[in-house]
C-alpha positions as CSV (number, residue, x, y, z in Angstrom):
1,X,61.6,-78.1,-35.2
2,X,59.1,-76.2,-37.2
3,X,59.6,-72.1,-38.7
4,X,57.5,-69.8,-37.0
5,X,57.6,-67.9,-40.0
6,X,57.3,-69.3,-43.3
7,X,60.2,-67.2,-45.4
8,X,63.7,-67.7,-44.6
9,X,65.2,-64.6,-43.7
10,X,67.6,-62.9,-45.9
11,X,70.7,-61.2,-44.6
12,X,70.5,-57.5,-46.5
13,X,74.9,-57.7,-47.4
14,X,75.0,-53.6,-46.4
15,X,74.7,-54.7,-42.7
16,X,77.6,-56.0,-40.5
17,X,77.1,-59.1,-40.0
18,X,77.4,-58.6,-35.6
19,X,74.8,-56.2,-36.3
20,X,71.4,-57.5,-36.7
21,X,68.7,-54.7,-37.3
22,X,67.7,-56.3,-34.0
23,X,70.3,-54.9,-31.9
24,X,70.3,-51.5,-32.3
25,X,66.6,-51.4,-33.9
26,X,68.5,-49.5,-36.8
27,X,71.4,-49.7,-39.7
28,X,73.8,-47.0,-37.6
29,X,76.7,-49.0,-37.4
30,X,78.7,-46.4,-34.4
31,X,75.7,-47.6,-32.2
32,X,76.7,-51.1,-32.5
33,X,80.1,-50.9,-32.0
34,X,79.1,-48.7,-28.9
35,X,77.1,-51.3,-27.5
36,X,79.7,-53.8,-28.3
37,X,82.2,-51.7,-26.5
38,X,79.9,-50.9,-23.8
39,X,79.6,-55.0,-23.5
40,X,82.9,-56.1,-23.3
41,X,84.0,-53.6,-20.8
42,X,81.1,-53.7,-18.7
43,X,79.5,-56.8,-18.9
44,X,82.2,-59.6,-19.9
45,X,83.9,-58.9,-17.3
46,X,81.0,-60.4,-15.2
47,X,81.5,-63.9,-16.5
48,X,84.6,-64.3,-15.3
49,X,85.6,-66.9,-17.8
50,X,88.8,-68.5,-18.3
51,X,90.2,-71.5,-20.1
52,X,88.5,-74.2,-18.4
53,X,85.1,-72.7,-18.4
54,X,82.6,-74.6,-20.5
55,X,79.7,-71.6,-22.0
56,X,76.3,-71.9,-23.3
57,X,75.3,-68.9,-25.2
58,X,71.6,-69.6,-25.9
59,X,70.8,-66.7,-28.5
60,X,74.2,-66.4,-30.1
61,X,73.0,-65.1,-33.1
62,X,75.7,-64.4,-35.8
63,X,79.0,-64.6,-33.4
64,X,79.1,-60.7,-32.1
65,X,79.6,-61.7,-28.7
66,X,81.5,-65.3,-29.1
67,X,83.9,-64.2,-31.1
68,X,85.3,-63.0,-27.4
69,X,84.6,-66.4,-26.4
70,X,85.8,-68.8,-28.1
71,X,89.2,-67.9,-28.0
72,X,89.7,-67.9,-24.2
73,X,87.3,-70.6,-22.9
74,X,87.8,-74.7,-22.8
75,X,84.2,-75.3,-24.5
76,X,81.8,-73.5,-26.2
77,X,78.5,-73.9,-27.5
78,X,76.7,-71.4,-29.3
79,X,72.7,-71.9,-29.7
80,X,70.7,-70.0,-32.3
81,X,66.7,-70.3,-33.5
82,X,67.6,-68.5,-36.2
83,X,69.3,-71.3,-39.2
84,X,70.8,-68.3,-41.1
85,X,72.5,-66.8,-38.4
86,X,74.5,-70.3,-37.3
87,X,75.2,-70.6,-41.1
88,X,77.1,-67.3,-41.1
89,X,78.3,-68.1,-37.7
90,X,79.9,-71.0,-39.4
91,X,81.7,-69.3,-42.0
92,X,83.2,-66.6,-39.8
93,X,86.6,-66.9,-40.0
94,X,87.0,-64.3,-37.6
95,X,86.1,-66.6,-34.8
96,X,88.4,-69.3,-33.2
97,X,86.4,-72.8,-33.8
98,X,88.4,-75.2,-31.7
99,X,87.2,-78.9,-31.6
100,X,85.2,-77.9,-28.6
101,X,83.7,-75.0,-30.2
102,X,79.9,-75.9,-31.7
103,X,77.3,-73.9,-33.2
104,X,73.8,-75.6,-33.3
105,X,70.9,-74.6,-34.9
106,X,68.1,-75.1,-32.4
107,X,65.1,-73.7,-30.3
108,X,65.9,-73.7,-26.9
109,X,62.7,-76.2,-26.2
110,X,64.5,-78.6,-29.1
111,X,67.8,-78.5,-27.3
112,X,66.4,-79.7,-23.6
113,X,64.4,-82.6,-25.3
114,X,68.6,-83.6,-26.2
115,X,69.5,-83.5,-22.8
């Protein structure tokens, strides 16, 4: 897999790390907690998992969503482009890594040529 970008990307330390710049397309933290909120109530409930389910979360990014996840599901994998974010993914100890619990670093096009 090559970078589209030649720079790694470095994490700025005054940002939470479950909220990328990207999210909220600012550094107002309320906003992502809102949005968090407004995901869990809203739209969790829509993939009415449980603790046989087996999730792919293509875009997991640094572990804002799967740290809801992990915890209740059989297996989960958690796909990410971005190297950084899995690394800090990783390290979370926050989130419940179970033996059936992976985060790969991987483009979604790398991951299919696996299957």
């Amino acid at each position: 897999m090559t970078r589209v970008y030649n720079d790694h990307i470095q994490i700025d330390p005054s940002i939470d790390i479950d909220a990328p710049v990207v999210l909220c397309g600012d550094r107002d933290k309320s906003k992502i907690g809102a949005w968090t909120t407004f995901e869990l109530e809203n739209r969790f409930p829509l993939l009415s998992i449980d603790r046989d389910s087996v999730v792919l979360e293509v875009g997991c990014g640094t572990g804002r969503i799967s740290k809801y996840i992990t915890s209740v599901v059989d297996t989960y994998v958690g796909v990410d482009y971005v190297k950084e974010f899995i690394d800090i993914v990783q390290l979370r100890e926050d989130i419940e890594k179970k033996e059936s619990t992976y985060f790969i670093h991987s483009s979604i096009q790398e991951l299919a040529k696996r299957a």
